[in-house]
Structure formats: structure tokens, C-alpha cells
SESETI-5870 format. One record per residue (C-alpha): residue number from 0; y negated, z negated, x. Coordinates in steps of 0.2 Angstrom, whole numbers, plus 2048, in hexadecimal, padded with zeros to 3 digits. Last residue first. Layout:
<recs>
REC;n;y;z;x
REC;NUM;Y;Z;X $
...
</recs>
This chain:
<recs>
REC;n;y;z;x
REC;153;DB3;98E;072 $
REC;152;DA2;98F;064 $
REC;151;DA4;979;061 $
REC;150;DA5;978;075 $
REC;149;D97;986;077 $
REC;148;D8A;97C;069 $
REC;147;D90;96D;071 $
REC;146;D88;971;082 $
REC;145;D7B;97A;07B $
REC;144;D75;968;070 $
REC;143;D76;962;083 $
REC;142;D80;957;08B $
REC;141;D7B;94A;099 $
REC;140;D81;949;0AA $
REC;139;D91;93F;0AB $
REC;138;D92;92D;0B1 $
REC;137;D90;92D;0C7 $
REC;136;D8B;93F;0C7 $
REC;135;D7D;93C;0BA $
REC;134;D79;92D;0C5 $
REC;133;D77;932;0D4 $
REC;132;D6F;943;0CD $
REC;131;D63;936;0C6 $
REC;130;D60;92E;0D8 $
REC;129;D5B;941;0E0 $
REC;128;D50;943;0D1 $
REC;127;D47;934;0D2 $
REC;126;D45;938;0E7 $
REC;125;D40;948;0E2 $
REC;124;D33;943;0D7 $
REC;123;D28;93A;0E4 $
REC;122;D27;926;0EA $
REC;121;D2E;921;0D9 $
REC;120;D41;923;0DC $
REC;119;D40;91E;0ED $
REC;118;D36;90E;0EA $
REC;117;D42;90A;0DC $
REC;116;D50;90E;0E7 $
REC;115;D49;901;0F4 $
REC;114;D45;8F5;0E8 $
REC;113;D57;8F6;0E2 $
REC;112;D5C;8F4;0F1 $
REC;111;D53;8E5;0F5 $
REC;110;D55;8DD;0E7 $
REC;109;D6B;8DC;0ED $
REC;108;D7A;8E5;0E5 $
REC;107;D74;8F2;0DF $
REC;106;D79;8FD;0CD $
REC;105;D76;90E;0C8 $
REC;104;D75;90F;0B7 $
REC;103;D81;917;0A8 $
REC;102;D91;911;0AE $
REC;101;D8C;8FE;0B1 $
REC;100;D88;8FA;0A0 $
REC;99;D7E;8EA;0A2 $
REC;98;D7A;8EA;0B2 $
REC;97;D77;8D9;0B7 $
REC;96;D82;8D5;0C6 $
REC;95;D82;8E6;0CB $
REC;94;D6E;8E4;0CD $
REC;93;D66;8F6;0C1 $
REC;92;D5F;905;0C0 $
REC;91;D5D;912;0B6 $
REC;90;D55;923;0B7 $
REC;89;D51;927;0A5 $
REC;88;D58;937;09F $
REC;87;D58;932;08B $
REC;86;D6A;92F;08D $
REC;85;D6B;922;09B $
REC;84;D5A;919;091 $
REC;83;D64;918;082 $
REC;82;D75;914;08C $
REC;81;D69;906;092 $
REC;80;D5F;901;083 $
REC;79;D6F;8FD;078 $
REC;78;D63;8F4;06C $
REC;77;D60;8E4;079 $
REC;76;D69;8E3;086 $
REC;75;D71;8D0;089 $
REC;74;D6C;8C3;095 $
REC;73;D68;8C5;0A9 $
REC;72;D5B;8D3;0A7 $
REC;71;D5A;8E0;0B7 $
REC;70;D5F;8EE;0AD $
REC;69;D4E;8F9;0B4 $
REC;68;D4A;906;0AB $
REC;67;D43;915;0B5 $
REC;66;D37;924;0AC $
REC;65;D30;91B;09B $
REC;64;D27;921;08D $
REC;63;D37;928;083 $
REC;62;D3D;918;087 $
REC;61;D2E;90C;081 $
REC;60;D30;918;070 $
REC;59;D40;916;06E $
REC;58;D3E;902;072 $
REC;57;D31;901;064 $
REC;56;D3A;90A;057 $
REC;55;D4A;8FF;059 $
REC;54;D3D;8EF;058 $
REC;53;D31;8E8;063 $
REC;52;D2F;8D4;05F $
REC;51;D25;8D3;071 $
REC;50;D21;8E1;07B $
REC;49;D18;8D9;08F $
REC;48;D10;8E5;099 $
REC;47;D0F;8E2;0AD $
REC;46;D04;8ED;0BA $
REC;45;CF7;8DC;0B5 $
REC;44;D01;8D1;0BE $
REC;43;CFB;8BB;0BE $
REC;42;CF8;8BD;0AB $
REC;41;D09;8C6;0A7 $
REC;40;D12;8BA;0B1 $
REC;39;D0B;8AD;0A7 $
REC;38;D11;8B5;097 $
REC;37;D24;8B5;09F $
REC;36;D23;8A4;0A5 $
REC;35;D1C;8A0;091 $
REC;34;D2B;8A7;08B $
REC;33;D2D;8B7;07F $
REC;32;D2D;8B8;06E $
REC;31;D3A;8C0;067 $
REC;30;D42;8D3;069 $
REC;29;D3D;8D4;079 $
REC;28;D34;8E2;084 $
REC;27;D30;8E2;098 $
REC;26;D26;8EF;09D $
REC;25;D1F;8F4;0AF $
REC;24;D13;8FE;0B5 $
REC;23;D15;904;0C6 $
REC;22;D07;901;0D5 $
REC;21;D09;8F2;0D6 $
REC;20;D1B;8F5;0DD $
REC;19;D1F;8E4;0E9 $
REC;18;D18;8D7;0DF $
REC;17;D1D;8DC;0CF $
REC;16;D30;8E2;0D5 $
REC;15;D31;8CF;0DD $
REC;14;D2A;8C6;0CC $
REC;13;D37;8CF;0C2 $
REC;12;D43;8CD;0CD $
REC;11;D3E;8B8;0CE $
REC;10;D3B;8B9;0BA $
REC;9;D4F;8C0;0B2 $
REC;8;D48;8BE;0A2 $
REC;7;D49;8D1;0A0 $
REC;6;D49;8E0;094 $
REC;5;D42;8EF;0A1 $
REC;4;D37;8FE;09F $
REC;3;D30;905;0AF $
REC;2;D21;910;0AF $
REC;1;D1F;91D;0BC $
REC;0;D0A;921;0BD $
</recs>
């Protein structure tokens, strides 16, 4: 099952991506304690987890787990978790008026296109794949250690 990994207060998207993808898991992690709308949320949708206090280690690890973040949070990122999540291959996306950092995510302008894309990334693996060449072309694909071994070799 595709999880999604998002840092959010942001409850009306939340809510709507809940709603209409039961069928995903979805993670929303702090590094506080999280608000009772939040904890209620989690009571009314059993497809969402809630990570309070998480640490550096904690978000790695939720990362490493996830396949899509979602930057759909209206306040800050925590820990850097979108270039994190850019660099370890995740398939992010995210509203333009919220995203973050714009360069490494592809960015909507409306829920319903984000849905959309959401439904497309996670509906079979070449729909994900098609969206992270999207991306990789929009902000660089990825280096590897080969890549700099040859520059540092040239």
C-alpha cells in the first residue's frame, strides 16, 4: 500500500485527501504535540497516522518508508523534509501556494489537481514514474556516488 508522508495543519486538505483516497495511508508528523482537531481527525479516519515529538531520526525513517510526500502544510517544513524527501526519490507533491521549496516538488494550483495527480501517481507504478520524471526533469534528476566518482576521475 502507497504511504504518504506529509507535515500539515493545513485540516480542510487533509480532510479532502482522507476522504477521497481511503485506500492510502497517510502520515502527518510534528515535532510538538499536535492539536486536538488533528487528534480528532485521527479518530474519525483510521487510513491516518499521527507522529508526534518525532525527531531527525524519526523523519529519516518516515521518509525512507514513504513513496509521495505531500507539502500541503501551511506553516514552515520541518527538518528540511522536502529536499530530504526530493533526494531520497520520493515523488512530491505539493499546492503552489504552499510549496515550500518549489524546485524540488511539483506544485498545483487547485485540491483538485493535486488529487488528480495523487490518484495518478498511486493508481499503478507508471503513473508515479511518469510524475517523477516530471519532476526530475523540472529540478535535476538525482546524482549518483558514480556520477561523482567520473566527475572527480574527469
Amino acid at each position: 500500500m502507497p504511504s504518504t508522508k506529509t507535515v500539515t495543519s493545513m485540516l480542510g486538505v487533509l480532510r479532502e485527501m482522507l476522504i477521497n483516497f481511503p485506500q492510502l495511508e497517510f502520515s502527518v508528523a510534528a515535532l510538538t504535540q499536535m492539536s486536538k482537531k488533528l487528534h480528532d481527525l485521527a479518530g474519525k479516519y483510521s487510513n491516518l497516522e499521527l507522529r508526534p515529538v518525532v525527531g531527525h531520526a524519526e523523519v529519516q525513517a518516515q521518509i525512507e518508508k514513504a513513496s509521495i510526500y505531500l507539502d500541503i502544510n501551511s506553516g514552515d517544513q520541518i527538518l528540511g523534509v522536502v529536499k530530504t524527501a526530493y533526494s531520497n526519490g520520493l515523488l512530491v507533491l505539493a499546492l503552489s501556494d504552499e510549496a515550500k521549496v518549489a524546485e524540488y516538488s511539483l506544485n498545483y494550483d487547485s485540491i483538485d489537481q493535486l488529487a488528480q495527480a495523487l490518484s495518478a501517481a498511486t493508481e499503478d507504478s507508471e503513473g508515479r514514474s511518469q510524475l517523477l520524471r516530471q519532476l526530475h526533469e523540472k529540478s535535476g534528476p538525482l546524482a549518483t556516488a558514480g556520477d561523482y566518482e567520473e566527475l572527480l576521475e574527469g
